[in-house]
C-alpha positions as CSV (number, residue, x, y, z in Angstrom):
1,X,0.0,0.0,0.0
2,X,3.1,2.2,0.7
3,X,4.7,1.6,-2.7
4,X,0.8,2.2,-4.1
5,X,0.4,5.4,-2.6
6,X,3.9,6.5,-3.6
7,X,3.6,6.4,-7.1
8,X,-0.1,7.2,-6.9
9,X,0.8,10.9,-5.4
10,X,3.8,11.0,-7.7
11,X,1.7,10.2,-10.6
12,X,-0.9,13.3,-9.3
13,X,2.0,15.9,-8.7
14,X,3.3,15.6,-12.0
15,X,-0.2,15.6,-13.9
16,X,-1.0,19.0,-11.6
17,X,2.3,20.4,-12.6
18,X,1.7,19.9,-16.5
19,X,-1.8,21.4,-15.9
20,X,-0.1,24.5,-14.6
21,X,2.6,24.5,-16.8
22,X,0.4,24.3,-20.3
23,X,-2.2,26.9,-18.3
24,X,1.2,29.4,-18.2
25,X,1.4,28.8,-22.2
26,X,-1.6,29.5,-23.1
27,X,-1.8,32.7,-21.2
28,X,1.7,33.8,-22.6
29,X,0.5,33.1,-26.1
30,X,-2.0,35.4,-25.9
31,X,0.2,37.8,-24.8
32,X,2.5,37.2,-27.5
33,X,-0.2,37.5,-29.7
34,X,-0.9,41.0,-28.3
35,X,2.7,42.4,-28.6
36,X,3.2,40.7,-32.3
37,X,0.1,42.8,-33.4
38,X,0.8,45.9,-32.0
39,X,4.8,45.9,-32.6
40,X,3.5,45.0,-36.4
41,X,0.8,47.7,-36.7
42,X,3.0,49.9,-35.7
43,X,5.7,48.9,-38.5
44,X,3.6,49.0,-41.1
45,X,2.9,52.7,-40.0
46,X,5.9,53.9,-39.7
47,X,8.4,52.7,-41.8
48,X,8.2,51.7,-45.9
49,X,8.7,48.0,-47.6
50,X,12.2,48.5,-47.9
51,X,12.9,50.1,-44.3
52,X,11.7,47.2,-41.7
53,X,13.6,45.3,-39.7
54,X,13.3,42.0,-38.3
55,X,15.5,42.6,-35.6
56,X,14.0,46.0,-34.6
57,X,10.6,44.5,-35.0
58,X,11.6,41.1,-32.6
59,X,13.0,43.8,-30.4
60,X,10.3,45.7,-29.5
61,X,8.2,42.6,-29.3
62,X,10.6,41.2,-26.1
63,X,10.6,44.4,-24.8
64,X,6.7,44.3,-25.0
65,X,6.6,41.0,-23.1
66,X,9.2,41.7,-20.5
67,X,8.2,39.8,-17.2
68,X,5.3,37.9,-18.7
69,X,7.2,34.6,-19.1
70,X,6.4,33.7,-15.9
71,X,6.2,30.0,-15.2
72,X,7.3,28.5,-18.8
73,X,10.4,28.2,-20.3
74,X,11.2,29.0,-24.1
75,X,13.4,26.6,-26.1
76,X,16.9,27.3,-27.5
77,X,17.1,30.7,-29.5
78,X,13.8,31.8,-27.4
79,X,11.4,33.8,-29.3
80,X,12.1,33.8,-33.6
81,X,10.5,35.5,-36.4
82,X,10.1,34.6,-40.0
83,X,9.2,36.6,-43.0
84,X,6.6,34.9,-45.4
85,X,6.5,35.0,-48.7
86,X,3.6,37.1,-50.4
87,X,3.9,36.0,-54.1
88,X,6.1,39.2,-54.3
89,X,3.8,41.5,-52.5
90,X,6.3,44.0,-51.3
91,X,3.1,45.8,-49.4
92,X,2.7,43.3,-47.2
93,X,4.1,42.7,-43.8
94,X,3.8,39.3,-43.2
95,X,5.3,37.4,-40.6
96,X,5.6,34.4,-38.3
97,X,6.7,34.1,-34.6
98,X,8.1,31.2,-33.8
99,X,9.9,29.5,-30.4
100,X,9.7,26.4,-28.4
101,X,8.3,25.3,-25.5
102,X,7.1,22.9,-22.7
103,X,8.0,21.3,-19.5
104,X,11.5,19.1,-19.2
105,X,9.5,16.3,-17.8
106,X,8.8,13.4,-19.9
107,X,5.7,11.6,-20.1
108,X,5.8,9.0,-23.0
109,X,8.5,11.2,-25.5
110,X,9.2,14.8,-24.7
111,X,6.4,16.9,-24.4
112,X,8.4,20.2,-25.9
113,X,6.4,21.3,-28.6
114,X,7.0,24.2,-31.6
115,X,4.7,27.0,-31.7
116,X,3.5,29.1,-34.5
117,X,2.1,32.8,-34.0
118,X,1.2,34.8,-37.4
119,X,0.5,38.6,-38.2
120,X,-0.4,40.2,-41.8
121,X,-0.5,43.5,-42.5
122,X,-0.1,46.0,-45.6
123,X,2.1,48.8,-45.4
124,X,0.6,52.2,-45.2
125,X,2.0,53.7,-47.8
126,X,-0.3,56.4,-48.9
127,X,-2.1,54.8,-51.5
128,X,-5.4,53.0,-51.0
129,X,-6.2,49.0,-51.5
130,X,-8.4,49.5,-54.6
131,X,-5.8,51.5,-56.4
132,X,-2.9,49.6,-55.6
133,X,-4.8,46.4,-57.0
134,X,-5.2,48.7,-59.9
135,X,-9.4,48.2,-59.6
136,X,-11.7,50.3,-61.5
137,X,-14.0,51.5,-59.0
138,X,-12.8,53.9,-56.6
139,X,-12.2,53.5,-52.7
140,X,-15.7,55.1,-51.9
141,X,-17.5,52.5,-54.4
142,X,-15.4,49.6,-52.6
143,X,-17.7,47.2,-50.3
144,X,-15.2,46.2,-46.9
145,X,-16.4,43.4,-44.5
146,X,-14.7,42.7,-41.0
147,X,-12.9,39.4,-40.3
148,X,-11.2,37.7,-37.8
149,X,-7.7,35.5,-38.1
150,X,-9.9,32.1,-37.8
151,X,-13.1,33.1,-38.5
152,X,-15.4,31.0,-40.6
153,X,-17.8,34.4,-41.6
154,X,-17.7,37.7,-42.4
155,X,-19.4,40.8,-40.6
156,X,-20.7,43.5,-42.0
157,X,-20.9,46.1,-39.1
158,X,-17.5,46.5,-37.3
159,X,-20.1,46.8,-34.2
160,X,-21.2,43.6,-34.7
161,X,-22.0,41.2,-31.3
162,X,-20.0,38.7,-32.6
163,X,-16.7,41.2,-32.7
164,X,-18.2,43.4,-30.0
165,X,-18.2,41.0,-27.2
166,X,-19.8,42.2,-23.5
167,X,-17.3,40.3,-21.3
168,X,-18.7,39.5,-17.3
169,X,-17.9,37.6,-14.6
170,X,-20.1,35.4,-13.0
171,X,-20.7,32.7,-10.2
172,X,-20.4,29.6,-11.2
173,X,-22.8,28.3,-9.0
174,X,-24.9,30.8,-11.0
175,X,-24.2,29.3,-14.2
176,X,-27.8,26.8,-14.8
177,X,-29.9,29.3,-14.4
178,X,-28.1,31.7,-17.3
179,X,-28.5,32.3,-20.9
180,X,-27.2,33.8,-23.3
181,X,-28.8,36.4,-26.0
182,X,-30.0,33.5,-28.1
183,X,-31.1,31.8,-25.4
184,X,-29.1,29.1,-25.3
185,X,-27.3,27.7,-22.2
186,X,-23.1,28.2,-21.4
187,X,-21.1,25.1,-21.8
188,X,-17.2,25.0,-20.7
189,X,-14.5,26.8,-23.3
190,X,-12.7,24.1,-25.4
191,X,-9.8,25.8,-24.9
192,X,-9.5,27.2,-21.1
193,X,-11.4,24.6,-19.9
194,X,-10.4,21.8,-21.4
195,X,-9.5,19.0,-18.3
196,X,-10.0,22.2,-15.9
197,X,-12.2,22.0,-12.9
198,X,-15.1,24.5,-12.6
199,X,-13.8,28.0,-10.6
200,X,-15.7,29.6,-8.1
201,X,-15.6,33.1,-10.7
202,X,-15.6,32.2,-14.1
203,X,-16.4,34.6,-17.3
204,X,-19.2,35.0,-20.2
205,X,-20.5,36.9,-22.7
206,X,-23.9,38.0,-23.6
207,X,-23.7,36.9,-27.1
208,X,-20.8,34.4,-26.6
209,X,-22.1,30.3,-26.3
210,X,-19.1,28.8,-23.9
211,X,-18.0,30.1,-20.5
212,X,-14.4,30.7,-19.4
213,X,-11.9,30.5,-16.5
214,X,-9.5,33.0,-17.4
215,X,-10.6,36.7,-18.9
216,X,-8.3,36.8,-21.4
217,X,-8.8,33.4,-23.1
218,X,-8.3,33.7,-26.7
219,X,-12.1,32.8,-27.0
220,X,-12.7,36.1,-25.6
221,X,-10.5,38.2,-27.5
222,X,-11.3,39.8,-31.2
223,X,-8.4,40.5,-33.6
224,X,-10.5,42.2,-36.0
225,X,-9.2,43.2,-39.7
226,X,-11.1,45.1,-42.4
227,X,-10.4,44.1,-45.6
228,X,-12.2,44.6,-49.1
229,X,-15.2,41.8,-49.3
230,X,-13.7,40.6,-52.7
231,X,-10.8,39.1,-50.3
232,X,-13.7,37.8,-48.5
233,X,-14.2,35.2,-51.1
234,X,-14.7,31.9,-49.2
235,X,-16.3,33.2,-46.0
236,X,-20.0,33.0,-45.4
237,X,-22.1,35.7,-44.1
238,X,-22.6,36.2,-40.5
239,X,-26.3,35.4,-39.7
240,X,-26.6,38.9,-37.4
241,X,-25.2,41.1,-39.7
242,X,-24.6,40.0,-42.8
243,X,-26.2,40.2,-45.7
């Protein structure tokens, strides 16, 4: 029973520490996420094609995320980025961060894993989408649409509920008796919740369909991008606002 109870409590220390260890990634990939599109947006603005710089750009990002490593620890050559090819777009600011992580335990193989970030934006050089593209109907006649990295639709209204998203937290003792605006009930977050226990405080949104136990899951974060809706091709329509 000893020898049982040994490895039993072993084998429950190590799957807690895991839990907390991939809980610490996911909330530094958001951050990431965060600094890679602001440290981008703000290339794009200030500098020309010709003019950017990786190493600047990687720069700022670190500087961005100083002290929010907390609890992981990033692979050889820490954070990376990589410039993507744009079938010789020069206009477009497109790149990848990459680095490596996960705990020095093993489990069945290494569980150190390579993650993939991405931004895309188009340098503000003065001229406008339409007539770079070389289109002949002017930039008032153009239709846009608002869409997300992984979204499936697009949205009309940039004020949309699905973009616009009315973030509370609740008890989750509270949580049967709650709907949301379509009246459907909350179920747990695939991604903050997945093999997580219920917290006392956990977090919803009025239009949103899953519940949360951290605020700034990615399920409740918008990375919205306004584009022209011929660039839209592929996407359905959202059923709110769409048309």
């Amino acid at each position: 029973m000893t020898l049982e109870a040994a490895l039993l409590m072993s084998f429950f220390l190590l799957t807690v520490n895991l839990l907390f260890y991939f809980f610490y990634l996911m909330e530094f990939q958001v951050e990431l996420q965060f600094a890679l599109e602001k440290e981008v947006r703000k290339t794009v603005c200030q500098t020309v094609p010709s003019d950017w710089s990786s190493g600047v750009l990687l720069m700022r990002m670190k500087s961005e995320l100083e002290g929010k490593e907390t609890g992981i620890t990033l692979g050889t050559g820490g954070i990376r980025l990589t410039e993507n090819r744009n079938d010789g777009d020069e206009e477009i600011l497109d790149v990848t961060a990459v680095f490596e992580a996960g705990p020095d335990a093993s489990l069945l193989g290494p569980l150190r894993g390579r993650y993939l970030q991405r931004c895309r934006r188009r340098f503000w050089t003065g001229q406008s989408y339409i007539e770079q593209r070389g289109s002949g109907e002017s930039e008032e006649d153009a239709e846009y649409v608002y869409v997300t990295p992984n979204g499936t639709v697009y949205h009309d209204r940039r004020d949309c509920t699905y973009l616009m998203l009315s973030v509370r937290a609740v008890s989750s003792g509270a949580l049967s008796g709650l709907r949301n605006s379509d009246g459907d009930k909350y179920k747990p977050c695939e991604t903050c919740m997945k093999g997580m226990t219920v917290s006392e405080i956990v977090y919803i949104a009025d239009s949103g369909r899953r519940y949360h136990s951290i605020r700034n899951c990615s399920g409740l974060n918008r990375w919205v991008m306004k584009i022209a809706k011929t660039e839209a091709a592929g996407l359905g329509a959202c059923t709110r606002c769409g048309r």
